[in-house]
NULUMKOL-521514 format. One record per atom (N, C-alpha, C): residue in three letters; x, y, z. Coordinates in pm, whole numbers, plus 50000, padded with zeros to 5 digits. Each point is the difference from the previous one (the first is absolute). Layout:
N
alaXYZ...
// end
This chain:
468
unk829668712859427unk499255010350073unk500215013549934unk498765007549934unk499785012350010unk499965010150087unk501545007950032unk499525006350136unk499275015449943unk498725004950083unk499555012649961unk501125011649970unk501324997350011unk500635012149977unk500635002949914unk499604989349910unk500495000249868unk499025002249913unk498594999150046unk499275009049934unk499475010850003unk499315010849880unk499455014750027unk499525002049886unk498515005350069unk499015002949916unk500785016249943unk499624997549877unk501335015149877unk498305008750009unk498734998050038unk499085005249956unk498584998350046unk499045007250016unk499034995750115unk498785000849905unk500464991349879unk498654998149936unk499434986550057unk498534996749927unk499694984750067unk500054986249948unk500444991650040unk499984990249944unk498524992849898unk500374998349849unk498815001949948unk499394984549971unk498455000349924unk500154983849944unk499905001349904unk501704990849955unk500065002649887unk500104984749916unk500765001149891unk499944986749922unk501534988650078unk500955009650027unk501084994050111unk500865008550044unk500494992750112unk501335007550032unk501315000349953unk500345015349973unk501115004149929unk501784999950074unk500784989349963unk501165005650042unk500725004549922unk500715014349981unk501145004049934unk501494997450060unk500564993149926unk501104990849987unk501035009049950unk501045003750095unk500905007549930unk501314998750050unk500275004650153unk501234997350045unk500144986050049unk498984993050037unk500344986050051unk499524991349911unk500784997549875unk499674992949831unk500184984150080unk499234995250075unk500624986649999unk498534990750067unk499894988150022unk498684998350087unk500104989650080unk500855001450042unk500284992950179unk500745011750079unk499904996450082unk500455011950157unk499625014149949unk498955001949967unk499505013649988unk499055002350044unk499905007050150unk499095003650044unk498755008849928unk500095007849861unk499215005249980unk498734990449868unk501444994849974unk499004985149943unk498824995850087unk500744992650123unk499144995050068unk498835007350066unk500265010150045unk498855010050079unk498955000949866unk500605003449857unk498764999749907unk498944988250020unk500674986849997unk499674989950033unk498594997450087unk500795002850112unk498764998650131unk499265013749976unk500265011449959unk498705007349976unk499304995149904unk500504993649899unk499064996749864unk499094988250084unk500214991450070unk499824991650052unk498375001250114unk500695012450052unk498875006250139unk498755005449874unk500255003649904unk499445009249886unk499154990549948unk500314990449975unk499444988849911unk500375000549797unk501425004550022unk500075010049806unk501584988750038unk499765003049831unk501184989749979unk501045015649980unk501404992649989unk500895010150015unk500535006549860unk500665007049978unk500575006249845unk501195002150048unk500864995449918unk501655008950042unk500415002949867unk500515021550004unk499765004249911unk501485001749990unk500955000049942unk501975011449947unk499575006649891unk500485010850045unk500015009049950unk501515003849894unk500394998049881unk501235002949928unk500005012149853unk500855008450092unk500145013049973unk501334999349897unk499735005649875unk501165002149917unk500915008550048unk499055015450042unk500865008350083unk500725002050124unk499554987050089unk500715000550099unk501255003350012unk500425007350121unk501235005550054unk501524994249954unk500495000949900unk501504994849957unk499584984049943unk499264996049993unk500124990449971unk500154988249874unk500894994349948unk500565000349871unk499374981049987unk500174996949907unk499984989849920unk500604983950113unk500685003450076unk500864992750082unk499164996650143unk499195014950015unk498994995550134unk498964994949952unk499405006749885unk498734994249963unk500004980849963unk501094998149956unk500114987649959unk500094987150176unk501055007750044unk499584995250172unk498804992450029unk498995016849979unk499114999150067unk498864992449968unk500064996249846unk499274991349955unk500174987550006unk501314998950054unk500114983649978unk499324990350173unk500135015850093unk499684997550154unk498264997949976unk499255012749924unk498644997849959unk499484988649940unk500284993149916unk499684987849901unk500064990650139unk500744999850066unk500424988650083unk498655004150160unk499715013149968unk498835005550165unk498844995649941unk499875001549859unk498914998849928unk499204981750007unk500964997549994unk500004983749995unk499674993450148unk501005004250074unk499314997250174unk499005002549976unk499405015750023unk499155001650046unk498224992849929unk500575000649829unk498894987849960unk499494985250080unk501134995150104unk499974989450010unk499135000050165unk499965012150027unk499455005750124unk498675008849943unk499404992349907unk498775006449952unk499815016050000unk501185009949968unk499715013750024unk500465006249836unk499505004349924unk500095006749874unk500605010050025unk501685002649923unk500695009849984unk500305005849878unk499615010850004unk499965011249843unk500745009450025unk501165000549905unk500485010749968unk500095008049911unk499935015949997unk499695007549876unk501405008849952unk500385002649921unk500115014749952unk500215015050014unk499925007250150unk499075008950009unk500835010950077unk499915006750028unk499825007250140unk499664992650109unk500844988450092unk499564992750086unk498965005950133unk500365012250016unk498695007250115unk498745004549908unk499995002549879unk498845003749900unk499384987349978unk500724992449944unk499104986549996unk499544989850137unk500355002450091unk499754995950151unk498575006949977unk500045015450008unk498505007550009unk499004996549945unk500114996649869unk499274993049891unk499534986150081unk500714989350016unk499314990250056unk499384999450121unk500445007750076unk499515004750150unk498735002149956unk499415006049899unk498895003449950unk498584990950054unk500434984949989unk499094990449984unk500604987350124unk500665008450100unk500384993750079unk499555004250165unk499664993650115unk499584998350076unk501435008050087unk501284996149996unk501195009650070unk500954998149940unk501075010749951unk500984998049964unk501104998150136unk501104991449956unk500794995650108unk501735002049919unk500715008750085unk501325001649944unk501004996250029unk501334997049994unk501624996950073unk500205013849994unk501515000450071unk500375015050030unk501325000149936unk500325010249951unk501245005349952unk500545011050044unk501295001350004unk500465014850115unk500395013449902unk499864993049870unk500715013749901unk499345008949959unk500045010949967unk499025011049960unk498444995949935unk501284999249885unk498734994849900unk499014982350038unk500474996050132unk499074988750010unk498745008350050unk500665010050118unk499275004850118unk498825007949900unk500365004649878unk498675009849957unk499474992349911unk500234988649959unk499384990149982unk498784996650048unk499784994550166unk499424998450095unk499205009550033unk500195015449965unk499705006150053unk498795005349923unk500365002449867unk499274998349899unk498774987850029unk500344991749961unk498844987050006unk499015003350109unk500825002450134unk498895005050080unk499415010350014unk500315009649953unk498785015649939unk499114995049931unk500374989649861unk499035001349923unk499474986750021unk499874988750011unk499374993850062unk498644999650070unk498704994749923unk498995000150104unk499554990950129unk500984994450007unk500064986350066unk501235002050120unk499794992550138unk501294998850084unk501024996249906unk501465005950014unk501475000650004unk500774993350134unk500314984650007unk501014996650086unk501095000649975unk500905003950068unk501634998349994unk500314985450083unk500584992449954unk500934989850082unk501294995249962unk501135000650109unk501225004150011unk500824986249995unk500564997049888unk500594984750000unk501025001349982unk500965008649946unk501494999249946unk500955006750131unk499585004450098unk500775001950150unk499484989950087unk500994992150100unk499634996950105unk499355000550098unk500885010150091unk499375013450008unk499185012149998unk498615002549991unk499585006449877unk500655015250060unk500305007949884unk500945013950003unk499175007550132unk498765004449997unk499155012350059unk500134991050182unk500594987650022unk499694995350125unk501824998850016unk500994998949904unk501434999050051unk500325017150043unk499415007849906unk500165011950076unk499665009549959unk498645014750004unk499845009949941unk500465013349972unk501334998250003unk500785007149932unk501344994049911unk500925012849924unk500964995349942unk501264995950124unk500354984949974unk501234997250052unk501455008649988unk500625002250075unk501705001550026unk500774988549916unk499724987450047unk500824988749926unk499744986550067unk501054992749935unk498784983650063unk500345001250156unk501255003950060unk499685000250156unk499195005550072unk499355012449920unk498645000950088unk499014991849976unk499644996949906unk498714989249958unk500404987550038unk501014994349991unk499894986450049unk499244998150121unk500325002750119unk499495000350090unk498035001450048unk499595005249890unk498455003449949unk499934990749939unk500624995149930unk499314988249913unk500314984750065unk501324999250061unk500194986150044unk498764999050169unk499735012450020unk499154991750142unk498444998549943unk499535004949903unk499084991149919unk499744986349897unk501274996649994unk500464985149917unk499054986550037unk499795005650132unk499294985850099unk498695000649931unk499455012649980unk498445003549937unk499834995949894unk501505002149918unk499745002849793unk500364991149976unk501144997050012unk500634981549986unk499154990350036unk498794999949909unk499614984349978unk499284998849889unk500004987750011unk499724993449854unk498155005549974unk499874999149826unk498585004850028unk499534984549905unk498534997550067unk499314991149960unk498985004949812unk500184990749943unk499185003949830unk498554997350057unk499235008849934unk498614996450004unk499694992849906unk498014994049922unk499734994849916unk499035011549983unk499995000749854unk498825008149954unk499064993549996unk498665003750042unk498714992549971unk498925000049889unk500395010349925unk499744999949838unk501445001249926unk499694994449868unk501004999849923unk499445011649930unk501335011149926unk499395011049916unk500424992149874unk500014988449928unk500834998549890unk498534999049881unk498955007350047unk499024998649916unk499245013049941unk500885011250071unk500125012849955unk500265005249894unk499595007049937unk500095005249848unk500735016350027unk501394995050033unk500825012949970unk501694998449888unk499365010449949unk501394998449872unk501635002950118unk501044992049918unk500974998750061unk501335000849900unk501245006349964unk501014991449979unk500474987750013unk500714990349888unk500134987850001unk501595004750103unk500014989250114unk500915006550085unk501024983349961unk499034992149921unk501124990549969unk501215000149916unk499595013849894unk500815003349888unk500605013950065unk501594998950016unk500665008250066unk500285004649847unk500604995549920unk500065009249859unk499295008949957unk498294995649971unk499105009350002unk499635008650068unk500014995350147unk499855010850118unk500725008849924unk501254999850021unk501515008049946unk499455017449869unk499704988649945unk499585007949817unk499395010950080unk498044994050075unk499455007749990unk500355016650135unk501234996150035unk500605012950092unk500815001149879unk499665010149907unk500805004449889unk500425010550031unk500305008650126unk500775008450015unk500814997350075unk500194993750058unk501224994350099unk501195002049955unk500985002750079unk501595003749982unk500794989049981unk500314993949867unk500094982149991unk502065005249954unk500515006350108unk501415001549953unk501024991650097unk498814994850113unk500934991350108unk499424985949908unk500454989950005unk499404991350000unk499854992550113unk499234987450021unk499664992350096unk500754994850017unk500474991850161unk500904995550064unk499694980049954unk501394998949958unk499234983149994unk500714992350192unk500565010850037unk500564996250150unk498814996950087unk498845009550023unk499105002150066unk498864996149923unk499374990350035unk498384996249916unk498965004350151unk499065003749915unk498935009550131unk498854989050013unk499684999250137unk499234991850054unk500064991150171unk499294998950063unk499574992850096unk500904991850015unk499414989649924unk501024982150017unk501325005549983unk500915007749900unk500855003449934unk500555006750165unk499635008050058unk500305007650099unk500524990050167unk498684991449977unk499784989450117unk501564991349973unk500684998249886unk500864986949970unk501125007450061unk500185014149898unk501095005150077unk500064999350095unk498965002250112unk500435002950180unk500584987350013unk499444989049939unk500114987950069unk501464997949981unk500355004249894unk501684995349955unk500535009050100unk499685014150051unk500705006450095unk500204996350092unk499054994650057unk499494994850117unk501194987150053unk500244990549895unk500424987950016unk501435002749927unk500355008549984unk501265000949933unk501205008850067unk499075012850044unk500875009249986unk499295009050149unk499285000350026unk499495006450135unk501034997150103unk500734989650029unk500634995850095unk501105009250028unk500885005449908unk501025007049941unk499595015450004unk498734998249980unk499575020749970unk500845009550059unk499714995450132unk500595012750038unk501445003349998unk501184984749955unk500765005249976unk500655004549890unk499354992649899unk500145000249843unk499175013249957unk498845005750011unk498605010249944unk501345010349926unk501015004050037unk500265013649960unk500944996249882unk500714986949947unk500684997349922unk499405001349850unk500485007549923unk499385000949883unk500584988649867unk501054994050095unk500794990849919unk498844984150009unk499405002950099unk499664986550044unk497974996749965unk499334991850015unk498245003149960unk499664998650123unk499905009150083unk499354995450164unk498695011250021unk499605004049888unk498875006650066unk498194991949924unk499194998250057unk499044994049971unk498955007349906unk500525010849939unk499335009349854unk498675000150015unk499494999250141unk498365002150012unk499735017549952unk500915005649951unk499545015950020unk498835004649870unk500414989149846unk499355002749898unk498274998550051unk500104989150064unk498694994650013unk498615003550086unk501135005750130unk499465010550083unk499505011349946unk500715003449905unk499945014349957unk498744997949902unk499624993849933unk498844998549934unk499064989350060unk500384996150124unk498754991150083unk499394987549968unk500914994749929unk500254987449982unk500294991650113unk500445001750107unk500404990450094unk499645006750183unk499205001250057unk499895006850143unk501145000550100unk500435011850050unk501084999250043unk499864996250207unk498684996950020unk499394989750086unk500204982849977unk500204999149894unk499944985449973unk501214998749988unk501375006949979unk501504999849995unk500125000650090unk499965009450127unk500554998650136unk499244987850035unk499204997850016unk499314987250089unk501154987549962unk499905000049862unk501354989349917unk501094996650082unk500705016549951unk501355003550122unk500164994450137unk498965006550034unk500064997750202unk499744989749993unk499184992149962unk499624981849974unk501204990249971unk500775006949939unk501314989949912unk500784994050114unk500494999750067unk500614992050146unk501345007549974unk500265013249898unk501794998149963unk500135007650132unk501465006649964unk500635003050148unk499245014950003unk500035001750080unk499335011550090unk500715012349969unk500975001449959unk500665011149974unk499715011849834unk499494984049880unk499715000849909unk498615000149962unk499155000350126unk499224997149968unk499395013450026unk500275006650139unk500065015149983unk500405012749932unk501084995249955unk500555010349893unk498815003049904unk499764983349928unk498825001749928unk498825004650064unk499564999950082unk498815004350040unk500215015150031unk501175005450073unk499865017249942unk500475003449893unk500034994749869unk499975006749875unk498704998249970unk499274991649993unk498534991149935unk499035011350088unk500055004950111unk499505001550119unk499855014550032unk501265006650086unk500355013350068unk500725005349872unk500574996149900unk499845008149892unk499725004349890unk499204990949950unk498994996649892unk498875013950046unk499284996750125unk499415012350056unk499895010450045unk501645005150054unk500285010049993unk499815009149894unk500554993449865unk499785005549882unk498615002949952unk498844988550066unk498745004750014unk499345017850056unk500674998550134unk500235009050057unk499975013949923unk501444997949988unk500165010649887unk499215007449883unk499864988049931unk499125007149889unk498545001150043unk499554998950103unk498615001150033unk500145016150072unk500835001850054unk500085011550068unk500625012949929unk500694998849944unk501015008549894unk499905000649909unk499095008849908unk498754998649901unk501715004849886unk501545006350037unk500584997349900unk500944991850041unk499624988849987unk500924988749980unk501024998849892unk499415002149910unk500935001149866unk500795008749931unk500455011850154unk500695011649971unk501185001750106unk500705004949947unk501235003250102unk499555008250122unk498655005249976unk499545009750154unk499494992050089unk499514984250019unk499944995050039unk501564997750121unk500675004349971unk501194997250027unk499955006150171unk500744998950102unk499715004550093unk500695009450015unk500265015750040unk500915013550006unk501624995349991unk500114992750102unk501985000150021unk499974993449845unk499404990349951unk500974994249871unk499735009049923unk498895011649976unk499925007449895unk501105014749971unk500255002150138unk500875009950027unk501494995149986unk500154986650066unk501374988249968unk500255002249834unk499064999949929unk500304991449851unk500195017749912unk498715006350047unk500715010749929unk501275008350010unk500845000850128unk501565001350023unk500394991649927unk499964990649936unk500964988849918unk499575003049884unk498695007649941unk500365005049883unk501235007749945unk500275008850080unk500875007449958unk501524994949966unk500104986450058unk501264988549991unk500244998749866unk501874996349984unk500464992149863unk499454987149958unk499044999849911unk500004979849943unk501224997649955unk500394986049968unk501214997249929unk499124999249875unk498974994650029unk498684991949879unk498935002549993unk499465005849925unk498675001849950unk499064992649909unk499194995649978unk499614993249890unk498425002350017unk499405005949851unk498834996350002unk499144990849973unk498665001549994unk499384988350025unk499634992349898unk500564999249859unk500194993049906unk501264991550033unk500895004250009unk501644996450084unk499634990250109unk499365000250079unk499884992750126unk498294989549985unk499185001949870unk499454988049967unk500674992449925unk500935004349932unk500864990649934unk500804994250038unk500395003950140unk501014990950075unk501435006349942unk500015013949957unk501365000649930unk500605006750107unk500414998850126unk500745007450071unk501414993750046unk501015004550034unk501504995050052unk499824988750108unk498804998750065unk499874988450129unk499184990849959unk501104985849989unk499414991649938unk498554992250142unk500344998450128unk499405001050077unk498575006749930unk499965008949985unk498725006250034unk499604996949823unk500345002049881unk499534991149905unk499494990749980unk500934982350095unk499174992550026unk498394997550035unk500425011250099unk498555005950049unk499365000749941unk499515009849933unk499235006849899unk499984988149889unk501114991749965unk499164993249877unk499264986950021unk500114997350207unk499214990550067unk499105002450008unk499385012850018unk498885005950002unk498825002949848unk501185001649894unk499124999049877unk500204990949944unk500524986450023unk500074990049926unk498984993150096unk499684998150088unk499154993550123unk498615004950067unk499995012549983unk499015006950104unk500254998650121unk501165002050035unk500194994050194unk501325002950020unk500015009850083unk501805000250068unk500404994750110unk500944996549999unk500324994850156unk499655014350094unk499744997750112unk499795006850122unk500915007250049unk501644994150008unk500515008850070unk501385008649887unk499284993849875unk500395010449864unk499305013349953unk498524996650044unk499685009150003unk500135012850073unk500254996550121unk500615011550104unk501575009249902unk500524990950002unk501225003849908unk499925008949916unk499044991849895unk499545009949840unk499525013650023unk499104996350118unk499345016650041unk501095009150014unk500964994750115unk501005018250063unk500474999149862unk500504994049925unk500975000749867unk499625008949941unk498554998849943unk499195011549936unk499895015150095unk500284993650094unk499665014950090unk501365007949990unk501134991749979unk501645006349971unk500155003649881unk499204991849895unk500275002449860unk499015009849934unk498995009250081unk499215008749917unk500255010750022unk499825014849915unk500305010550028unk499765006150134unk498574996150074unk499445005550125unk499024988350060unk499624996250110unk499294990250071unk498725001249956unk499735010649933unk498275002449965unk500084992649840unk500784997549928unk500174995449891unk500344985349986unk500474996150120unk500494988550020unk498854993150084unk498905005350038unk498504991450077unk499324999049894unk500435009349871unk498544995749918unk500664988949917unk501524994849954unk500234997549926unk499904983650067unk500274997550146unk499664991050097unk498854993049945unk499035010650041unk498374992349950unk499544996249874unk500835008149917unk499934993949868unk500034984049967unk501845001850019unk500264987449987unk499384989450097unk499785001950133unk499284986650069unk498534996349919unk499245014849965unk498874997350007unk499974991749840unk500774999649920unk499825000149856unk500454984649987unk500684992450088unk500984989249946unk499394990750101unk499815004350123unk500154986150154unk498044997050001unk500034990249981unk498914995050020unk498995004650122unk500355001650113unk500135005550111unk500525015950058unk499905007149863unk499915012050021unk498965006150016unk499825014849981unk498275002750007unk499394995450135unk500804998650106unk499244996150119unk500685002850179unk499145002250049unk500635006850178unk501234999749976unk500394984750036unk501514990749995unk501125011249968unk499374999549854unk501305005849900unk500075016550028unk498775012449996unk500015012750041unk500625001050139unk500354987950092unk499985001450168unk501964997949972unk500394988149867unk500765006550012unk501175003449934unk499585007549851unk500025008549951unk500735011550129unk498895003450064unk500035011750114unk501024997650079unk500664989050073unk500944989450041unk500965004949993unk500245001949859unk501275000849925unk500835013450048unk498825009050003unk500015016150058unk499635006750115unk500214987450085unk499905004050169unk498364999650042unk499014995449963unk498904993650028unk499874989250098unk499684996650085unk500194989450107unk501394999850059unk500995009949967unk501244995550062unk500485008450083unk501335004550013unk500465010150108unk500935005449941unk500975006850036unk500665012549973unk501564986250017unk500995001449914unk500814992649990unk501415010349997unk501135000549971unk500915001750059unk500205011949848unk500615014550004unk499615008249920unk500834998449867unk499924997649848unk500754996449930unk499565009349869unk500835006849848unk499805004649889unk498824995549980unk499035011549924unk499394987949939unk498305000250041unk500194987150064unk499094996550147unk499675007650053unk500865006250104unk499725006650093unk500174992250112unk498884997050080unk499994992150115unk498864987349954unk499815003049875unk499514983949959unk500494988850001unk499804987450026unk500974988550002unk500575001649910unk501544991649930unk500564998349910unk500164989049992unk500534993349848unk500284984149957unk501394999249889unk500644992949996unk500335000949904unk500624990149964unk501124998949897unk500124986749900unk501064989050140unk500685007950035unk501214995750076unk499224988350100unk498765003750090unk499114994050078unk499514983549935unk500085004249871unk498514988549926unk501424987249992unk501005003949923unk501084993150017unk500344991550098unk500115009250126unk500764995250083unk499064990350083unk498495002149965unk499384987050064unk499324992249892unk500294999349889unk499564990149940unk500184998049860unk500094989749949unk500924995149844unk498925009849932unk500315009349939unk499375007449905unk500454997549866unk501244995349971unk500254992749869unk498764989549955unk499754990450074unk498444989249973unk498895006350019unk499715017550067unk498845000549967unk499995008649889unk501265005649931unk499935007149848unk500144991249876unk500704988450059unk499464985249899unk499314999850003unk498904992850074unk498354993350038unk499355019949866unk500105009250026unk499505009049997unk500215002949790unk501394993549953unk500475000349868unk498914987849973unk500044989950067unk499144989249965unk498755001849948unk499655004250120unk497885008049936unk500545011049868unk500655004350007unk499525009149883unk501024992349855unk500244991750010unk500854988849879unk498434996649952unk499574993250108unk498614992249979unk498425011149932unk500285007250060unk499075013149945unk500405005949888unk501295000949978unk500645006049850unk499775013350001unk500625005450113unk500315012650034unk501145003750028unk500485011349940unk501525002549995unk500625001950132unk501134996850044unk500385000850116unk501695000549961unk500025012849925unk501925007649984unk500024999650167unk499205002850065unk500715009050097unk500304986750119unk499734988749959unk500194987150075unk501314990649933unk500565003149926unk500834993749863unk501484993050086unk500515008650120unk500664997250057unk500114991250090unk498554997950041unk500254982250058unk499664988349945unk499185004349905unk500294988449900unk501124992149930unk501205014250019unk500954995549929unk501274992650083unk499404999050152unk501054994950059unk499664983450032
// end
């Protein structure tokens, strides 16, 4: 079910007759549980036009290096292929993904869009629909929820929103039915990238930032996405909630890469979840991370046009953090120092070389890594940009709500005023003594020497548990 509130006309031009209907394919890269798939669908359908599904791949896009692009092609080759088999022709170009949307809109009856919450998606959209002679739909597939109905303004934190979003669950929580197209477009004469050749794809983005390389941990795609849950599901869900925070241990279900580039609907994961029969305790946990805070972070960046700045920050932590400028570090390190993992805490090294040997940190390391940087930089304003750097440059799953929501986290964003300390201020604090005392961190700075043995990346600053 398509509910109307996940869709909105971006533009009050008219629906034209054209040669077909246009979907631009961007945040929801996948073609099952996507409502904006499908709504193209049944309009192409009511229309009598066969459908087009257009991606748009931008060399210049926002941070994005050699490591996402490769992701994202391997999730495309694999949408490309469904969706052939569902008679719908998918082309992807080159381009300016909202410039080349306009261009085909040209000869199209309506363009139809997914939604994205980040700046540059939003003027994206916004764009296409100025110039556009044709209706502009928006339809909303990557929230549950959809954001403008959980709540129209910026949230406090997930305890206010939960409550907005869980008494609509009964509405959003359900499964959606696939349509059939009633023309096939596969007889269309539009030029495309070979989306089968991820090498070539590769070449012809010859400006791309090729200094990360690609993750062989994470392969991008649908099926690839679907197996994991299943192994979560049947393995390790049972345990979540008491195992999720161990960084020594694999208990988290790594849906975040896939989400984050829309490879996998995060409608079709909870349904999974709540479906699985495990215990009830684990099954919620997961459902408010997947759920009440996945969207919160929606929230956020839809409302808080600087997400990606420390002013985003709410007054007490900004006033908190600048009194702790003026504090003794023991440690400083800049941000050559702390991509290299060369700092005195082997803890937080691990980190960092889990993160660039993998594209993926554990969850409740990352919390860690953040205050560290926030102790180890000259001032908190130096230590948010050096934050986004590194998430956005290395984690597969950077560059998105999730990670800016919390990024922000780290610096009193969704949280509360904690007990007053150097430093901090009244920001939470973490530190090494904690990670210890609940969990073998010796096996997760092994496991952590391991990936980067295997990657053939230096790891001096790991040498010491190797050697025991």
């Amino acid at each position: 079910m398509i509910h109307e509130e996940r869709v909105i006309n971006l533009n009050d031009k008219p629906v034209k007759n054209g040669e077909y209907v246009l979907y631009w394919m961007q945040a929801s890269a996948r073609s099952e549980y996507n409502h904006a798939l499908e709504y193209a669908i049944i309009k192409s359908n009511e229309l009598n036009k066969p459908l087009v599904v257009f991606f748009g791949l931008d060399a210049n896009y926002p941070e994005a290096n050699l490591r996402h692009f490769h992701f994202l092609l391997e999730g495309l080759r694999e949408t490309k292929s469904a969706l052939e088999k569902r008679n719908i022709k998918m082309i992807a170009a080159i381009s300016n993904p909202a410039e080349k949307a306009i261009e085909l809109a040209r000869k199209a009856s309506l363009l139809i869009t997914d939604r994205g919450y980040l700046r540059h998606q939003k003027l994206g959209r916004k764009n296409a629909a100025s110039k556009s002679d044709c209706r502009v739909t928006q339809v909303e597939s990557d929230a549950i929820v959809p954001v403008g109905e959980a709540s129209p303004k910026e949230e406090f934190a997930a305890r206010t929103i939960r409550p907005k979003i869980s008494k609509q669950l009964n509405k959003y929580l359900v499964s959606l039915n696939e349509n059939k197209p009633q023309i096939s477009s596969h007889g269309l004469n539009i030029n495309s990238i070979d989306l089968s050749d991820i090498a070539g794809a590769l070449k012809k983005l010859n400006n791309i930032d090729s200094s990360v390389k690609k993750s062989k941990y994470f392969k991008g795609g649908t099926s690839e996405a679907r197996a994991l849950l299943r192994n979560f599901i049947e393995t390790r869900l049972e345990s979540y909630d008491e195992n999720r925070n161990d960084p020594s241990l694999s208990f988290l279900s790594n849906m975040s890469p896939y989400l984050h580039f829309g490879q996998i609907s995060p409608l079709y994961i909870a349904l999974e979840i709540k479906n699985s029969g495990k215990k009830s305790e684990a099954i919620e946990r997961y459902l408010e991370e997947i759920i009440i805070r996945r969207e919160l972070s929606f929230n956020f960046c839809e409302y808080n046009d600087k997400y990606d700045s420390y002013e985003a920050l709410p007054e007490w932590a900004i006033k908190s953090l600048e009194s702790g400028d003026r504090d003794k570090r023991n440690h400083v390190y800049d941000i050559h120092e702390l991509e290299s993992a060369a700092t005195h805490d082997h803890y937080w090294n691990a980190a960092q070389l889990e993160m660039v040997a993998t594209g993926k940190m554990h969850n409740y390391m990352r919390m860690y890594w953040g205050k560290k940087i926030i102790e180890w930089s000259p001032d908190f304003r130096q230590a948010y940009k050096i934050m986004l750097y590194l998430n956005n440059k290395y984690e597969l799953d950077g560059r998105d709500p999730n990670s800016y929501s919390g990024v922000a986290w780290c610096f009193g964003k969704h949280d509360r005023p904690w007990t007053k300390r150097p430093i901090f201020g009244s920001i939470r604090y973490m530190n090494d003594k904690g990670l210890a005392r609940k969990f073998d961190m010796d096996l997760y700075i092994k496991k952590s020497a391991d990936l980067c043995a295997e990657e053939g990346i230096k790891m001096e600053s790991l040498t010491h548990i190797m050697e025991k």
